[in-house]
N, C-alpha and C positions, 0 to 999 in steps of 0.2 A: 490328342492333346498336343497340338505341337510338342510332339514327344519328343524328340531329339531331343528337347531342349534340356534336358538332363544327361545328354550325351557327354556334352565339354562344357567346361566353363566359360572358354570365351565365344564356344559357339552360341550359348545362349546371351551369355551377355551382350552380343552383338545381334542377334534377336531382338532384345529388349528394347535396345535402344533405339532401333527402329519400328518397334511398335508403339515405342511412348512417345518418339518424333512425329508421329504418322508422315503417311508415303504419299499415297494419288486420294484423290478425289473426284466423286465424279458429280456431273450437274444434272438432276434427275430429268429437268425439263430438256434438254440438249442432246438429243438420240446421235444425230449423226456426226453429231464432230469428232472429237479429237480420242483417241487411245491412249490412253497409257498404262504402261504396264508396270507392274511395281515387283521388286524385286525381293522372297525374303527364305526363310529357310522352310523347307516342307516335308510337311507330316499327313497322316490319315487314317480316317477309318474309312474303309471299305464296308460300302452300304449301298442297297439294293437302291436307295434316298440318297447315295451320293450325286444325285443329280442333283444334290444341292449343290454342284458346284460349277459353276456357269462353263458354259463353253463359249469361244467365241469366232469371230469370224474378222479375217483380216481387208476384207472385199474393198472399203471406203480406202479412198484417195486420199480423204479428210484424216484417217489415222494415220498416228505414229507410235511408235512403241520408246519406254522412257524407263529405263533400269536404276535402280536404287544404287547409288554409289558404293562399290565393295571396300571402299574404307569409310567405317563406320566412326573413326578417330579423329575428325576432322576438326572436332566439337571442340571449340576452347574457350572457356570458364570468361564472360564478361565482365567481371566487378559486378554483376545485377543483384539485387538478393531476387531470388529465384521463387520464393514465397509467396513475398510480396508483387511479385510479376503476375504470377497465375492468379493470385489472387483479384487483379486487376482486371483479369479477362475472363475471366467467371459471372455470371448472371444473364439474364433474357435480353438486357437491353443490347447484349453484344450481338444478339443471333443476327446472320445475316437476313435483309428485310424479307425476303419470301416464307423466308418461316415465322417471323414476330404473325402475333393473332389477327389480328386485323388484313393485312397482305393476305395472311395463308387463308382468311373464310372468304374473303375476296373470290379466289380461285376457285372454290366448291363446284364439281362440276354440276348440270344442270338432269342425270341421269341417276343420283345417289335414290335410294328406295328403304324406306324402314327396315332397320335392322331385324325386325319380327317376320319381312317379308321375304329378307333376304335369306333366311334360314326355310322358313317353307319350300322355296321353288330348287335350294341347292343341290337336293338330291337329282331333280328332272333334271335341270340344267347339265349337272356333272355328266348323265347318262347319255343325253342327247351330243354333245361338245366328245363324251369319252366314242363313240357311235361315227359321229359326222367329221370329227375333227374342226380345222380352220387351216385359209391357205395357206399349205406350205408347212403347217407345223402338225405334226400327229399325235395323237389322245390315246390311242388303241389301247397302252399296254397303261397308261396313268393310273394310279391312285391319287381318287380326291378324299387328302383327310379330312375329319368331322370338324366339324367350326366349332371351335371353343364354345364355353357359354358365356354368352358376355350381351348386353343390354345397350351400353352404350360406347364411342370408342375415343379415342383422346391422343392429342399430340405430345411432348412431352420433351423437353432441354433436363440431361443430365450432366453430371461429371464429378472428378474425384474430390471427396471432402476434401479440402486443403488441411494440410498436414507441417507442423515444422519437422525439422532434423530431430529434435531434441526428441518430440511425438516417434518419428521416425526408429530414434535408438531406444525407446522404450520397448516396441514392438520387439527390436531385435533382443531385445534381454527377453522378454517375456518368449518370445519364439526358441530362442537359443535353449533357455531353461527345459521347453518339449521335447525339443529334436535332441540334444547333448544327451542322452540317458548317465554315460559313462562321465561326462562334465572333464572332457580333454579338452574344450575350447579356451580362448584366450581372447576375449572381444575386442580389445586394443588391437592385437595381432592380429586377428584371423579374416575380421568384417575389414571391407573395401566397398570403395564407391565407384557402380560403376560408369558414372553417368561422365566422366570425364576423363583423360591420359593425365598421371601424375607429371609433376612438373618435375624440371631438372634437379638430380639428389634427394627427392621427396622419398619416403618409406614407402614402399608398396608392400603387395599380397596379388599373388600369381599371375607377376608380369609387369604390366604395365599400367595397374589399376590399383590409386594411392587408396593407403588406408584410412575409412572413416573416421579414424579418432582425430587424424590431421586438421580437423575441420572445426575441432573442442580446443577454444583456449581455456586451458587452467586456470587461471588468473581471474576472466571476469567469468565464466561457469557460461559464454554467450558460444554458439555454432555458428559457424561462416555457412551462411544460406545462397551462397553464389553459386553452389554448385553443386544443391539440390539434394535427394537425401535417394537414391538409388544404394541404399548397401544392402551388402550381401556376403553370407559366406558359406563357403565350399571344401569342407574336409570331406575326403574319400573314406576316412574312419569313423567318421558323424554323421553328415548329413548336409543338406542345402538348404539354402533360402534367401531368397529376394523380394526387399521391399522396395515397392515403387506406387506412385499412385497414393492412394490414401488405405495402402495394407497389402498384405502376401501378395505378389502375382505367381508364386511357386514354391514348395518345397518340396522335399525329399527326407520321410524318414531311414530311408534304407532298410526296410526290416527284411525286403523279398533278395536284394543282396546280402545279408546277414545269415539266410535261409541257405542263399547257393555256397555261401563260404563253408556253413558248414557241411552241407552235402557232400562238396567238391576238395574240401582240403585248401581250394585257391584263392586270394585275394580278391574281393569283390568291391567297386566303387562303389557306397550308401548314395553320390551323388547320380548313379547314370540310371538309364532307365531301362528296367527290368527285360521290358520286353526286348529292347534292344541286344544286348550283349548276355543276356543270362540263360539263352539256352529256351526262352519260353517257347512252346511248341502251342499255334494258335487252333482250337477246337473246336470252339462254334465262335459264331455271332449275329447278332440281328438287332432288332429293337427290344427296347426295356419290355415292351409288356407281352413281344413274344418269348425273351426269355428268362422273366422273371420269377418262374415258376420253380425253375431249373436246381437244382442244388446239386454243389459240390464240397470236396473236401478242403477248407482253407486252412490258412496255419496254426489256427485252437482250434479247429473242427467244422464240422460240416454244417452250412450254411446256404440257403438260397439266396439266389440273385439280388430280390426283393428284397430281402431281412439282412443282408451284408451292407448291401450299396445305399438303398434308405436313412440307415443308421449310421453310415459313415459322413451322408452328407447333410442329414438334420443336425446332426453334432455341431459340424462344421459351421455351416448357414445359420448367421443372426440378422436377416435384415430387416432394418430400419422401418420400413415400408409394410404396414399389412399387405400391400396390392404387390407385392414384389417378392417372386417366389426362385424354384429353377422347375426343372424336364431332366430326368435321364433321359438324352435322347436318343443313345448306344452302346450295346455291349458287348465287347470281346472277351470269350474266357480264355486264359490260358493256363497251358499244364505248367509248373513249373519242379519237376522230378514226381513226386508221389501225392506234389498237392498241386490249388490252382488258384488264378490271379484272377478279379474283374478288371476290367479296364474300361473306366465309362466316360461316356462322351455329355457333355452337360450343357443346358442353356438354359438361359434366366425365361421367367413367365412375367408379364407386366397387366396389370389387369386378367390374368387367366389367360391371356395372348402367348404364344411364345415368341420369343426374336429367333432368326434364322440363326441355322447351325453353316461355318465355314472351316475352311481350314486356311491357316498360311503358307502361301506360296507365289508363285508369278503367274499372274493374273491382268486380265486391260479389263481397261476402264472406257465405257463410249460417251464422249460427252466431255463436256467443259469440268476439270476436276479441281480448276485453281483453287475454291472454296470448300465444298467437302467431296466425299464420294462415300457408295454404300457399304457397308460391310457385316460382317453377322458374329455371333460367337462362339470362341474357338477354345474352349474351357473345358478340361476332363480329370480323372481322377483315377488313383490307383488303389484297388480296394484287396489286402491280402487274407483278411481275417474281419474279428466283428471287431477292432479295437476302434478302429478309424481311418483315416487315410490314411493310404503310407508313402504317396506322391500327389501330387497338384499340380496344375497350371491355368491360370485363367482368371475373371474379374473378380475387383473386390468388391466385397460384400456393402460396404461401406459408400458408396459411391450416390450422391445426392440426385432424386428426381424432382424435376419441377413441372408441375402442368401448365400448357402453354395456349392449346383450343381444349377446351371441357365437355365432356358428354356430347357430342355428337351423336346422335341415335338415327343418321341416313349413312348408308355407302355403297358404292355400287355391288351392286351384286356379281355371280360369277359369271354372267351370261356378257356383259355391259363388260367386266374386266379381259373379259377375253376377247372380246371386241376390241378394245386397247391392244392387246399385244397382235392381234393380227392387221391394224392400222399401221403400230411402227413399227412390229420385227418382220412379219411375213413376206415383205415384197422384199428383204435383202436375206433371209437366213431360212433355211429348212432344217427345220428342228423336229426332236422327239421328245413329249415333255414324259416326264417321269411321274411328279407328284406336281400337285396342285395344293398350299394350303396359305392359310390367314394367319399373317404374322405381324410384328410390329416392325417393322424396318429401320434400319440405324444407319444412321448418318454419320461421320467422321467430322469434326470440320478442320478443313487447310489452312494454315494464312495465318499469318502473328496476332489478330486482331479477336481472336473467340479460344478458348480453350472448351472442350466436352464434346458430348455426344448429343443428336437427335434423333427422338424416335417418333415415326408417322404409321399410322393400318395400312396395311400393302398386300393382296395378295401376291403371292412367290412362285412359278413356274420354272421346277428345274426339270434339267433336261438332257440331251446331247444334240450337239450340232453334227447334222447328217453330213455334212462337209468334210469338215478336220476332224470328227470325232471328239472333240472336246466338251468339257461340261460348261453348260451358260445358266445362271441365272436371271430371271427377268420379274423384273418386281412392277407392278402396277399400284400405284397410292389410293385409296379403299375410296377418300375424300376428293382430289382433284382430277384424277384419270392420267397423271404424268407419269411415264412410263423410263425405268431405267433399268440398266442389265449392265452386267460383267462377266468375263467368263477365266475359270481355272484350264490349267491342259490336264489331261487327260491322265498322264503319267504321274500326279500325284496321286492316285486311287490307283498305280497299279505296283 
């Protein structure tokens, strides 16, 4: 989970704001230009699949590397309403033109084969390519996963429902009401916004991040939307959560710190995370459906993997969308004194597709990133018992798809895609790929001019680079053959 981020307050906070900023971008058709590398706090799971997390290689001239500015406070409030701004840059007609429909079937490469076909020959293919390899890059030890079932495949412009403050502080009453069991909070007091530095003599909440209520005049019952509805609040005797986006991107019931308080006699933060400071002692891990079988002792009793983690996050999960689901995609148990914690790693499914699993950290980018760059989700969950979650971090539920190309039922196959990546990665990088699968790829976009996300079918080639040893992802587009990669180092999985 970017689990830290339950570490401190302003270390997530400062997180946040550079995940809601977003950082680099990269341009999927532009293999060998430019690097960047983005700078941000890092967490993981450690998986036999963390070759999902790109390695890369410094070799190009044409790179540079470009660090995220470590003050995060730069940001000062423009008179804008903030609403009304996103709201401005929301819809298809913003996307930049190589994605609008028309541009992007333009591009189809001329190699795509019925999706009926492409699933026959997958298995040969995989075994041949797992066997022969391709230049420079090695197959031997790869797992190629099973291709979703899926019929036809689609491109797809999302992003956050647009949300006011007022929507905004509903949430926080309604969230406060769950997490407060014992009802010590104070919402005037306690909630703080953290999207901006209070101004001079302004009332804050821990630090130097004013309080939400500052932004409610009395008078006409109207919210100053200049400066966006980031609140959040952090009692170490309650509990956490931050609203951003259009809903949670985190909280914290504290219950597995409640657990150690009583165990231990000592003081435990509800807001940090478990695994971090509380003594969790890590036992197994693997994937959900290797260990999903498993059961252990939770905090009302004993429970499988499967029957804890399920139910904590169909609870949770209301979305919008029949075609819009998630994946446990991993899971850590830990002991925590005489009982034990899931810790899972999650991503959304789109069409029965899944999007790539990542993590945040410092990572380059190859390729022109000024407009978007790729990235995957980085969403997990703390499961202590059957009640429900007892920590979070990651997308909201809530978040608007729109389809952009429809039912495409060609894409290149696996043979034809891996032909792609030994065209443009093979003559500069000697890799070892890990896993091979079909996913939906997401797009960031950069630039004042588009707020959201896009998603394209790409299959995913993670790996390590036999060079630096780092992890690289390389994505090939299922539709055009455009090929892009970024890579993580090494040391956030270790």
């Amino acid at each position: 989970m970017q689990k830290k981020l339950f570490k401190s307050f302003t270390g997530l906070l400062c997180l946040l704001i550079l995940c809601s900023c977003g950082n680099n971008k990269k341009d999927i058709e532009n293999l060998g230009g430019e690097k960047e590398s983005s700078s941000t706090e890092s967490v993981t799971p450690a998986e036999e699949d963390l070759s999902e997390d790109p390695n890369s290689e410094t070799t190009s001239e044409e790179q540079n590397s470009e660090s995220s500015s470590d003050n995060e406070y730069d940001y000062v409030p423009s008179g804008i309403n903030l609403h009304e701004e996103y709201i401005s840059k929301i819809g298809k007609d913003h996307l930049p033109d190589e994605f609008k429909e028309n541009n992007y079937l333009s591009n189809l490469s001329d190699k795509i084969t019925d999706i009926s076909e492409v699933r026959k020959s997958y298995a040969k293919q995989a075994s041949v390519i797992k066997e022969t390899g391709i230049n420079n890059i090695k197959f031997d030890e790869c797992v190629f996963k099973d291709l979703p079932e899926f019929e036809s495949v689609n491109t797809y412009y999302f992003y956050d429902k647009p949300i006011t403050c007022a929507e905004a502080w509903e949430m926080v009453e309604y969230w406060a009401d769950k997490i407060d069991v014992e009802k010590k909070l104070n919402l005037d007091e306690d909630v703080v916004n953290a999207n901006w530095p209070a101004d001079e003599g302004e009332k804050t909440g821990f630090g130097i991040w004013p309080l939400a209520k500052n932004q409610f005049d009395e008078k006409t019952g109207e919210w100053d939307e200049t400066r966006g509805h980031n609140f959040s609040f952090n009692r170490e005797d309650v509990g956490y959560l931050d609203i951003t986006g259009c809903g949670p991107l985190c909280f914290s019931y504290g219950r597995v710190a409640l657990y150690y308080s009583e165990k231990t006699g000592k003081k435990a933060s509800k807001t940090t995370d478990p695994n971090m400071i509380l003594g969790g002692e890590l036992v197994k891990q693997g994937s959900f459906d290797e260990l999903k079988n498993e059961k252990y002792e939770l905090f009302d009793g004993e429970a499988s993997v499967e029957e804890a983690v399920k139910k904590a996050f169909d609870e949770y999960y209301n979305f919008p969308y029949e075609n819009v689901g998630y994946d446990v995609y991993y899971v850590k148990i830990f002991r925590v004194f005489d009982k034990y914690v899931y810790d899972c790693y999650v991503r959304r499914t789109v069409d029965g597709i899944p999007l790539p699993w990542t993590v945040t950290g410092q990572r380059n980018y190859y390729g022109d990133v000024s407009k978007y760059f790729p990235r995957g989700e980085d969403t997990s969950g703390v499961v202590c018992d059957t009640i429900g979650l007892d920590a979070y971090y990651g997308f909201r539920e809530q978040e608007v798809f729109e389809k952009v190309v429809s039912d495409e039922r060609k894409i290149l196959d696996l043979s034809q895609a891996a032909k792609r990546v030994e065209e443009e990665i093979a003559k500069q990088y000697q890799c070892k790929i890990k896993t091979v699968e079909f996913t939906y790829l997401e797009y960031e976009f950069n630039g004042s001019t588009v707020s959201g996300q896009f998603l394209l079918p790409a299959w995913e080639f993670t790996g390590d680079n036999l060079i630096d040893n780092n992890h690289i992802k390389i994505y090939v587009d299922a539709l055009t053959g455009d090929v892009c990669f970024y890579e993580l180092y090494k040391d956030l999985y270790e």
